[in-house]
N, C-alpha and C positions, 0 to 999 in steps of 0.2 A: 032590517037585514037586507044587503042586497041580495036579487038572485043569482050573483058571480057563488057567493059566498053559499047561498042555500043550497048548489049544486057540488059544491065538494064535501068532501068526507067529516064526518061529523066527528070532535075528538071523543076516546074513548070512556067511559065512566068508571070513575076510579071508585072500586068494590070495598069496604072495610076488609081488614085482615091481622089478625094476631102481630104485633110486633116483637120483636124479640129484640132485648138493650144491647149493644156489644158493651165490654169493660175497654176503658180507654186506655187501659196499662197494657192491653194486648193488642199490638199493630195486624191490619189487615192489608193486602193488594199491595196498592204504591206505596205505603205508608213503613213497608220494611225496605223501600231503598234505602242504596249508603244516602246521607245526608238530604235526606227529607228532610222538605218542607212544604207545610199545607197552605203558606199562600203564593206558591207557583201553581197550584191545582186548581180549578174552577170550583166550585164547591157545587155540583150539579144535586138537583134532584126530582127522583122522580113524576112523571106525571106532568111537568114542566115546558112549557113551550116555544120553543127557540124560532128565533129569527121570523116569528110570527107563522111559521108553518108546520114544526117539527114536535109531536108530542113521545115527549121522552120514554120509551117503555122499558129498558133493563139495561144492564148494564153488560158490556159484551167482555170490555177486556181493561188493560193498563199498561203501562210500560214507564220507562224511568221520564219521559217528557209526553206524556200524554195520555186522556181516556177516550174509552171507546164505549159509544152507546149505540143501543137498537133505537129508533124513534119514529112512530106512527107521520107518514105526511098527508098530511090534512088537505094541501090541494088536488091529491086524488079526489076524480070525479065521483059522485057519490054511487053511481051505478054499476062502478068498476069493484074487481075484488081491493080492498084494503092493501096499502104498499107498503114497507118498512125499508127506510133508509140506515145505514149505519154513519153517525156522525163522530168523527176524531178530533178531540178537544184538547187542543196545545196547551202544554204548561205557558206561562209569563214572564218565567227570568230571559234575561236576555240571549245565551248560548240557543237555546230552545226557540226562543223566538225568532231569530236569524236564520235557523236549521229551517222552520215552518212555513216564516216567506219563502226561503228557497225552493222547499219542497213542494208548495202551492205555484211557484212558476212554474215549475219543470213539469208537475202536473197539470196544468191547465197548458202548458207546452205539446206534452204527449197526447192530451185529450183532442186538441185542434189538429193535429198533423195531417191524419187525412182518414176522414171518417170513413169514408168507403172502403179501404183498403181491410181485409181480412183478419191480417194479421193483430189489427186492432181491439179484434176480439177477445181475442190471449192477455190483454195487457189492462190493469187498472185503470180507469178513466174519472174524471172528476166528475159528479152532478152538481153541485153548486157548493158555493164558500159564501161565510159569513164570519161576522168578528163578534165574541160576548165580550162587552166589558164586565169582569170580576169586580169585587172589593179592593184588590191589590194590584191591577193590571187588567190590558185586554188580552183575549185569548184568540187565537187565529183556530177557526173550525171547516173542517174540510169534509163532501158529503159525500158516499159512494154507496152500492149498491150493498148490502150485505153480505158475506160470504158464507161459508162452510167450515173448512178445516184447513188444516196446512200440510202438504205434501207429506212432511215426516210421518202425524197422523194416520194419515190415508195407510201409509207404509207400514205399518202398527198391525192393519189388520189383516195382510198374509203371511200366510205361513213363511215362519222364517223371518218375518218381518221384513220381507224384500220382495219387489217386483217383479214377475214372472215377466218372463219378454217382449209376451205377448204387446199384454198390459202396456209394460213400460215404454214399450215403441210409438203406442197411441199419444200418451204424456207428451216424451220428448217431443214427437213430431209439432204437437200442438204448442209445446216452449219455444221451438225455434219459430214456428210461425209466429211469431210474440216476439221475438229477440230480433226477427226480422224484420219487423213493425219500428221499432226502440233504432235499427240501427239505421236503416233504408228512408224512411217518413218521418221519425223524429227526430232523426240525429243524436242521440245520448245513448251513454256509455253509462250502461246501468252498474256494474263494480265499482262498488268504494268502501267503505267502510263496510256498510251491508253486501254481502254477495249475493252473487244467484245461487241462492240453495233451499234449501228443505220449507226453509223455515220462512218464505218471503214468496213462497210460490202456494198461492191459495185456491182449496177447488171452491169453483161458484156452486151456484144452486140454481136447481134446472128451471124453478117456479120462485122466482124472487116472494109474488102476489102470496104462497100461502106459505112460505117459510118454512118448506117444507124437508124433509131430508135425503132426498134425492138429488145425488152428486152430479155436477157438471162439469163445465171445462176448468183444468189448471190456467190461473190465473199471474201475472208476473207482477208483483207489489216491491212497496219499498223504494220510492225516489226520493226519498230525502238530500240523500250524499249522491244521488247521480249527476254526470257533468256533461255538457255540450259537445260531441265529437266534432265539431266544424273547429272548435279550439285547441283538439289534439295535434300533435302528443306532449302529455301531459308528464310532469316528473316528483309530482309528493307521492309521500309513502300513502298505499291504499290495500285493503283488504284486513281479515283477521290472521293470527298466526292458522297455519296451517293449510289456508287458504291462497296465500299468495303465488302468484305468477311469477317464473323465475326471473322478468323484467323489473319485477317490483323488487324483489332483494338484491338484486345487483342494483338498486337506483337508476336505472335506466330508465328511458324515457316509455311509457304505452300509449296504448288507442284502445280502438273496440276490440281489438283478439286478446285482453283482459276478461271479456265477458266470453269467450270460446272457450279459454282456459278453463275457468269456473265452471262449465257447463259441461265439460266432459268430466270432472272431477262429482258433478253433483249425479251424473248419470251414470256412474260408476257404482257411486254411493249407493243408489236408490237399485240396482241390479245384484250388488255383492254385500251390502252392510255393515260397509266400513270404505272409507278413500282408499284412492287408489295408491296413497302413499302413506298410508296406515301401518303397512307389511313389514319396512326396511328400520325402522329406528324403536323397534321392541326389546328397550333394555328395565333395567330397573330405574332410571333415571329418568322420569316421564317427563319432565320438565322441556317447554318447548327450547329452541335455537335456529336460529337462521341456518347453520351448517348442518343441524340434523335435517331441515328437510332439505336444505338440497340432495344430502346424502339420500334421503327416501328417495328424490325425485332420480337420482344417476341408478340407484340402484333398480325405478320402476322403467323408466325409458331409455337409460344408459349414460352419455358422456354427453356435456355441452358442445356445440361446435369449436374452434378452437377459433374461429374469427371472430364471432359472438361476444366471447372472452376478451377479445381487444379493444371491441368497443364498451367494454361497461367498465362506469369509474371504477365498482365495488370488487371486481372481480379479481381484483391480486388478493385481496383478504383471504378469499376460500381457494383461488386456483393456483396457480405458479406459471412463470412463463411458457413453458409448454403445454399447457393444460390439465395439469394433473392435481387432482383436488386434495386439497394441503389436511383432509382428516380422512384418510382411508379407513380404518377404524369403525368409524361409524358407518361404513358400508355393509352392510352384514353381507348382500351376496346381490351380484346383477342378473335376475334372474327373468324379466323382463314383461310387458302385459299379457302374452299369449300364455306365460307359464301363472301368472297370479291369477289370471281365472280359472276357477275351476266350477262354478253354480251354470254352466253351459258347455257342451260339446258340439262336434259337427260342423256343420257347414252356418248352423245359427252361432255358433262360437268366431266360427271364419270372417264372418259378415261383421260381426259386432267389434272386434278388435282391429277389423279396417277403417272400421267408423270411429273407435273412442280414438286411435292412433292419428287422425287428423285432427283431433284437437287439442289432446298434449301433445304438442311439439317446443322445444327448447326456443324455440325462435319464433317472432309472433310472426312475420314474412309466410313462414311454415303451415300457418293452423288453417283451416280451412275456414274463409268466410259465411255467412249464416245463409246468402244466396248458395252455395256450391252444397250447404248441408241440405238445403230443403229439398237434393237431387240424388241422396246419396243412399244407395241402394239397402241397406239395411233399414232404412227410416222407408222406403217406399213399398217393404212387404207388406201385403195383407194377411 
């Protein structure tokens, strides 16, 4: 044994323990996706040692193209507390595998941009990548620190299941430092399929070493579908229904005030517990439409600009040559953001609907860049 080796972390000793058989007629995890199949998956198992460094200890999570493990790293010094990396194991088919390179540049992209820089802190970084070759394929494995929980989460456990101001001022401020990092030093344009929202913004853990459960900073996750801004502006459709920026439904061309969009939409969310255009389109017909939400959207911030409308191909669909949008109807009432909040009053009310009001704006020209937010007097109370 060399002494490189005798000085790192010894793997752990795997204890006997009752096992319990699952029945194979009953799907578990990834296994109830639509159109599973079990040789795009890695077939991991526990106790297992990847990449000659990684001993596998539980299993964290899944999703429709990939798993996600805790695993002991074994080149911690042996003197040091024990480290646990979380390692994401890409499905094999090919869509996934395309998605996984991508997602492996763009993060090792953002992870080199510029370590010094603060903002760095906020945003997911890469610790190392390796490939397992499967049975059926190889698997692209990507390594990061392990996290916590996901912003929605967090939001679960006050009262009301929403943000107190306070609170949520410390968040944001900390998102935009992060979004400011993503726009400034990496150049990408985090909105695309995945948004910035709830569910992609994860809190760290203050003591990675003991895994322990004391919350840390909100964290900005999810590059898969992010894209280069040195390449914008960009014109495929991007976002989920209800999410989208009103450039993206008129097929217009974006940039990075696609991620401003979303951001004042998720800080909405996370303050009142529900979007900020949740309000305007409560029929019995729950079923999404492009016109319903613009209709939420005129009826939360008011009317498009009417030169706006000239330049977007899509926009004769829903407007009319003077601007007047071709389903009034589904308007229930313009009643505007200072009127839709009501979970704050005062002068904390005054501050906060001058801050979300510069990031929905109809027009991306409009929204205020994530330099001008990190100066903007509501994010700067203590």
């Amino acid at each position: 044994m060399s002494l490189l080796r005798f000085m790192r972390s010894a793997p752990y000793k795997v204890k006997p323990v009752p096992a319990y058989a699952l029945r194979r007629s009953q799907p578990i995890e990834e296994e109830r996706i639509p159109h599973y199949d079990p040789k795009h998956f890695y077939p991991m198992q526990l106790h297992t040692t990847l990449a000659n460094r990684y001993q596998v200890a539980a299993k964290l999570g899944w999703g429709t193209s990939s798993t996600v493990w805790l695993a002991k790293d074994l080149h911690q010094w042996c003197w040091l507390p024990s480290r646990y990396v979380a390692i994401k194991v890409n499905t094999n088919n090919y869509a996934s595998q395309e998605c996984a390179e991508k997602e492996l540049r763009v993060t090792e992209h953002i992870t080199r941009a510029n370590p010094a820089d603060q903002g760095r802190y906020f945003v997911r970084t890469l610790l190392d990548s390796f490939t397992l070759q499967g049975p059926h394929g190889h698997h692209i494995c990507m390594v990061f620190d392990p996290f916590y929980e996901p912003l929605w989460m967090l939001k679960e456990r006050f009262e009301g299941r929403v943000f107190p101001p306070d609170a949520l001022r410390t968040i944001v401020r900390m998102i935009v430092m992060g979004l400011h990092y993503l726009h400034t030093q990496a150049r990408v344009i985090h909105t695309a399929k995945a948004d910035l929202k709830s569910d992609n913004i994860i809190m760290a853990l203050r003591d990675q070493s003991l895994l322990d459960t004391s919350l840390g900073r909100p964290v900005i996750t999810d590059f898969g579908l992010s894209v280069y801004g040195e390449k914008a502006p960009y014109t495929h459709p991007i976002q989920p229904n209800g999410f989208q920026a009103p450039e993206v439904i008129l097929r217009a061309s974006w940039d990075y005030s696609v991620d401003i969009w979303n951001l004042g939409a998720l800080v909405w969310e996370l303050l009142c517990g529900s979007g900020p255009f949740d309000y305007a389109t409560s029929s019995s017909d729950s079923s999404y439409s492009e016109k319903k939400h613009l209709a939420s959207i005129i009826s939360s911030i008011g009317p498009p600009p009417t030169d706006m409308l000239k330049r977007e191909r899509r926009a004769p669909r829903y407007f009319s040559d003077d601007g007047q949008f071709k389903f009034p109807d589904l308007i229930t009432q313009t009643r505007g953001l200072d009127q839709l909040l009501t979970v704050i009053d005062g002068e904390e009310k005054r501050m906060f609907v001058k801050f979300i009001t510069r990031l929905l704006q109809w027009q991306p020209k409009d929204r205020a860049t994530v330099e001008e937010l990190l100066s903007d007097p509501w994010l700067q109370q203590e």
